[in-house]
C-alpha positions in Angstrom: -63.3 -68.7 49.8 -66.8 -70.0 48.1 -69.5 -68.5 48.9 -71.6 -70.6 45.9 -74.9 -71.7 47.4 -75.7 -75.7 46.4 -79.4 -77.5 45.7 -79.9 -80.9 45.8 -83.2 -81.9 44.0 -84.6 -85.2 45.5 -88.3 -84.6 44.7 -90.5 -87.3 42.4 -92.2 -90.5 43.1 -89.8 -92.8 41.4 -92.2 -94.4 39.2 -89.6 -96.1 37.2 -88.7 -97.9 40.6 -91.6 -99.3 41.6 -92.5 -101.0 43.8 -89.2 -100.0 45.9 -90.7 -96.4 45.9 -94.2 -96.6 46.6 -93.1 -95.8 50.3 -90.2 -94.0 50.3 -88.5 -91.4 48.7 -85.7 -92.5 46.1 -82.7 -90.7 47.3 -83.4 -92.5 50.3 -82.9 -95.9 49.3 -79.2 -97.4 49.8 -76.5 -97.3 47.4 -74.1 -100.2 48.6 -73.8 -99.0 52.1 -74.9 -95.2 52.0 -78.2 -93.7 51.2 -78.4 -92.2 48.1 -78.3 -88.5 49.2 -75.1 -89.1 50.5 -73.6 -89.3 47.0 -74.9 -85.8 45.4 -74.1 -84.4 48.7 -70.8 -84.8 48.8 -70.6 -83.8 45.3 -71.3 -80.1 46.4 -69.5 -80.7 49.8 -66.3 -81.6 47.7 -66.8 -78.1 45.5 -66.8 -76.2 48.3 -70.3 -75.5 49.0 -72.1 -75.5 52.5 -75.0 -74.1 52.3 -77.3 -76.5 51.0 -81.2 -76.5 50.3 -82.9 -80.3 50.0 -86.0 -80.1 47.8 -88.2 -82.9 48.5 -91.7 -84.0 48.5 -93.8 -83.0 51.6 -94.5 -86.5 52.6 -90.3 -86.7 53.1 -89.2 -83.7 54.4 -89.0 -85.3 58.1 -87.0 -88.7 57.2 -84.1 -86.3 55.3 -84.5 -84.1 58.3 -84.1 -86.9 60.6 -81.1 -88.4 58.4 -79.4 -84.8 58.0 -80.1 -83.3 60.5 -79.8 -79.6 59.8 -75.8 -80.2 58.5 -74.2 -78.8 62.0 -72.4 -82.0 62.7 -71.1 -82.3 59.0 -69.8 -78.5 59.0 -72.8 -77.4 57.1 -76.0 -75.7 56.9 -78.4 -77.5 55.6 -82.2 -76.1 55.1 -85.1 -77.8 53.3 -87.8 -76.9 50.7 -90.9 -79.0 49.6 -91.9 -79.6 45.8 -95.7 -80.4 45.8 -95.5 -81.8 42.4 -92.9 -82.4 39.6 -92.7 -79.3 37.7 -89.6 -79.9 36.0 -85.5 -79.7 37.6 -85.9 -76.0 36.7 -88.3 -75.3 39.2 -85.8 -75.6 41.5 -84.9 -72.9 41.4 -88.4 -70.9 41.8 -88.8 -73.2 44.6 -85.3 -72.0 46.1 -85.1 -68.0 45.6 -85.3 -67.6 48.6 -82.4 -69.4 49.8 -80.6 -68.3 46.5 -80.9 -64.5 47.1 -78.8 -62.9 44.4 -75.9 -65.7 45.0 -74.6 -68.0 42.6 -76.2 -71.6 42.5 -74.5 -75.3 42.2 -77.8 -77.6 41.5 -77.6 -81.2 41.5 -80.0 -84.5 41.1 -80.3 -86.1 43.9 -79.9 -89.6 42.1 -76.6 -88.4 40.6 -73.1 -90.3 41.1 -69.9 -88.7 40.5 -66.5 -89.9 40.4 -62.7 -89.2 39.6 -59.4 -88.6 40.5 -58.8 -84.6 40.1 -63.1 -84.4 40.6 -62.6 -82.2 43.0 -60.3 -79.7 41.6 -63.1 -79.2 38.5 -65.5 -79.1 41.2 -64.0 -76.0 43.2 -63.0 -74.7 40.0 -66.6 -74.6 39.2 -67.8 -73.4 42.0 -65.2 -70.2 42.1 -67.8 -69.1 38.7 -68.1 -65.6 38.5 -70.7 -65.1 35.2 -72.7 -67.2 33.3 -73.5 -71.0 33.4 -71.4 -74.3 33.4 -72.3 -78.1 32.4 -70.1 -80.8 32.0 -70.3 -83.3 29.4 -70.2 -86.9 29.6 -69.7 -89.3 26.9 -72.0 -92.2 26.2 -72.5 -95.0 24.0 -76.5 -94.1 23.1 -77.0 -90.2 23.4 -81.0 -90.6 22.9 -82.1 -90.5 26.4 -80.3 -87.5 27.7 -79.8 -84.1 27.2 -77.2 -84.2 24.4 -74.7 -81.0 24.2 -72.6 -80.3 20.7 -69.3 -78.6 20.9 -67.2 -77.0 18.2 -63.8 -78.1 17.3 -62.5 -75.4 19.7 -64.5 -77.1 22.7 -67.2 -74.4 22.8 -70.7 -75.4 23.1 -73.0 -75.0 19.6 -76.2 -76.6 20.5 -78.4 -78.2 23.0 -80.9 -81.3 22.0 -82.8 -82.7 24.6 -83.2 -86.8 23.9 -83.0 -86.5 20.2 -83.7 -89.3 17.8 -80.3 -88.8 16.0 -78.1 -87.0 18.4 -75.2 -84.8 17.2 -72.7 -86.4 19.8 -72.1 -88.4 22.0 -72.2 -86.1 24.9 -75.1 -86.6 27.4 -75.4 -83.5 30.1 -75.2 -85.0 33.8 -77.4 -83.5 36.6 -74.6 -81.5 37.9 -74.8 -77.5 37.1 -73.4 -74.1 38.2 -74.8 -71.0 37.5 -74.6 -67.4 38.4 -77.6 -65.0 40.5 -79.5 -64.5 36.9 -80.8 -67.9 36.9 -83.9 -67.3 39.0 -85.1 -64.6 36.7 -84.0 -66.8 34.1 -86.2 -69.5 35.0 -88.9 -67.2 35.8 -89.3 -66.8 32.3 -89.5 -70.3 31.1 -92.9 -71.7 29.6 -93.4 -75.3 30.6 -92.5 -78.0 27.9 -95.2 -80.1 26.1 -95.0 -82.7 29.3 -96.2 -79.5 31.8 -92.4 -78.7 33.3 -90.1 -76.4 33.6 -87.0 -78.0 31.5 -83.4 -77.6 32.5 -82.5 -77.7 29.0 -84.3 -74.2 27.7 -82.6 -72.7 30.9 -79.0 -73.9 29.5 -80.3 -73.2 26.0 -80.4 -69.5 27.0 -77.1 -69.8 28.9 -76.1 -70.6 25.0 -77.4 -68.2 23.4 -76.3 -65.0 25.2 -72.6 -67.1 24.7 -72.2 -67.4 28.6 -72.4 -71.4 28.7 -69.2 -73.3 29.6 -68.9 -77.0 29.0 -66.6 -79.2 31.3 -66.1 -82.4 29.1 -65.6 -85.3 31.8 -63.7 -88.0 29.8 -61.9 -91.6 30.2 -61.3 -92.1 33.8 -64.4 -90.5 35.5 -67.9 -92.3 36.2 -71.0 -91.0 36.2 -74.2 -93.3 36.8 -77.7 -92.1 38.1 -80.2 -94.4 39.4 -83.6 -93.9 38.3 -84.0 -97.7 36.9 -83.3 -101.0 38.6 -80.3 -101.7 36.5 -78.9 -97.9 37.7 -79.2 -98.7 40.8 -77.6 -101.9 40.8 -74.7 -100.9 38.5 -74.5 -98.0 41.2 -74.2 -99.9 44.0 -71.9 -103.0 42.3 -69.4 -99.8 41.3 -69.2 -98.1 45.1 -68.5 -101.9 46.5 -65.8 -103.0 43.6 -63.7 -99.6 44.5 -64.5 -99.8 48.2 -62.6 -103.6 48.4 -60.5 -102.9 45.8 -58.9 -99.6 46.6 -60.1 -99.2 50.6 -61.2 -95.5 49.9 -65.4 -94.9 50.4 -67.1 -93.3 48.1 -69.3 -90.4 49.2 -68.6 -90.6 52.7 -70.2 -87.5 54.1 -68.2 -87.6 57.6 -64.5 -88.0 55.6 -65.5 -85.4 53.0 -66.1 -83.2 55.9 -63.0 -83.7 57.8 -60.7 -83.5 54.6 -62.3 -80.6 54.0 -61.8 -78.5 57.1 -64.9 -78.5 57.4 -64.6 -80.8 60.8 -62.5 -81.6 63.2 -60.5 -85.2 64.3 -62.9 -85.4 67.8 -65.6 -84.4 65.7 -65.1 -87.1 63.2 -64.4 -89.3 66.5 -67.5 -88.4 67.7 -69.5 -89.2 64.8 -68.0 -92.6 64.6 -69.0 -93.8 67.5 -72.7 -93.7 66.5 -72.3 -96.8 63.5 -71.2 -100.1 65.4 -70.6 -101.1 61.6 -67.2 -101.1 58.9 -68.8 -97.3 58.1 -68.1 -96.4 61.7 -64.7 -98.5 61.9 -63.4 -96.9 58.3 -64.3 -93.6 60.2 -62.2 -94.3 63.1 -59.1 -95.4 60.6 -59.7 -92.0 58.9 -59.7 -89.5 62.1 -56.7 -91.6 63.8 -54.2 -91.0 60.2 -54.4 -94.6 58.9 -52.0 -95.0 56.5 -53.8 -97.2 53.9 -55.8 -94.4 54.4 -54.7 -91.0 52.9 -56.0 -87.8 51.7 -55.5 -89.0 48.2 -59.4 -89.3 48.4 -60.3 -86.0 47.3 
């Protein structure tokens, strides 16, 4: 059983979206045919994980809350936190120590896309973490605007850059992490960066040096697109619609997630279909009542 705690960070103002986020909150805005929360969510949904803390600005906490709901009718338990001001995806976890107690910790971005066949087998492998920290790796053409990690020829981890001007690979760090009960003290001891936050990268940094980092190299066959810019968001959505009418299987469908995962049942699932008159609501239906075009290959 996992008992792995998940955070989704969905705080910010979206500058780099504007206009579209003047008024609303960035996670919010649709992705194809889901809002964008839905994605990360069922990233830690599909690891296991279902207790879940939403940090927001205060201006938002009410439209996730009336979106969400508190989790119930997704088999979850889902709480919410408030991030006055960007401090950095580090503070997250200041932010959450409460709801972290001395358990282990998935954090995620909450403009974060995942997907992959076998996904979910890393995922619950990840989430089963018993010491230390893991990261996942993610090749890409131009390493300069990410965190870039540097492995050895053995696959183990050697250094950390964060956007470097000549990176030493190729590998850019997505906003998906796991890491065991020390990370709140850990962050508790981070100074903020010469832009006034609390960096993800000097927490992973000292993941590296005390040699309890692990990196999960996510190669061909897996996507990975976040969607802070106009072009992410479009690419974002133009990928969930291609596989949707290509394949027939959603992407980041909360409700199926759910139900695959035990974590609902087939009248719940029912139940929760009837409320979208739309092809969501109809694809739920096809799900709960065994459609074969329709299998559990999904996860």
């Amino acid at each position: 059983m996992i008992t792995m705690k998940g955070i989704i960070l969905s705080g910010g103002f979206g500058t780099r979206l504007y206009p579209i986020t003047i008024a609303v909150s960035k996670q919010l805005l649709p992705v194809y045919d889901k809002p964008m929360i839905y994605y990360p969510l069922s990233t830690l949904m599909l690891s296991g994980i279902r207790q879940i803390l939403i940090i927001t600005n205060p201006e938002y906490v009410n439209l996730y809350q009336r979106l969400l709901r508190d989790g119930t009718h997704l088999g979850l338990n889902i709480s919410y936190a408030v991030q006055e001001k960007p401090r950095g995806i580090a503070d997250a976890f200041l932010i959450g120590e409460e709801f972290i107690r001395n358990d282990k910790t998935a954090l995620i971005l909450g403009d974060n896309i995942f997907y992959g066949k076998g996904f979910s087998e890393i995922l619950q492998n990840s989430a089963r973490l018993t010491e230390g920290a893991i990261i996942f790796g993610y090749p890409v053409r131009d390493a300069r605007n990410y965190g870039v990690i540097e492995l050895d020829d053995t696959g183990a981890p050697i250094s950390i850059e964060e956007k470097p001007g000549y990176p030493r690979s190729r590998l850019a760090i997505p906003g998906l992490y796991y890491y065991d009960e020390k990370v709140v003290e850990i962050a508790k001891r981070l100074q903020p960066s010469q832009r006034g936050e609390l960096e993800i990268t000097d927490v992973n940094k000292l993941y590296l040096e005390r040699s309890e980092l692990k990196v999960v190299v996510l190669g061909r066959g897996f996507t990975w697109l976040d969607m802070g810019t106009y072009e992410g968001l479009l690419d974002a959505s133009n990928f969930v619609k291609t596989i949707q009418d290509r394949q027939g299987f959603y992407i980041a469908c909360v409700e199926e997630v759910a139900f695959r995962m035990g974590y609902i049942d087939k009248n719940q699932l029912l139940s929760l279909s009837k409320q979208f008159n739309t092809p969501y609501g109809e694809y739920l239906r096809a799900v709960a009542e065994g459609d074969h075009y329709i299998t559990s290959d999904y996860i």
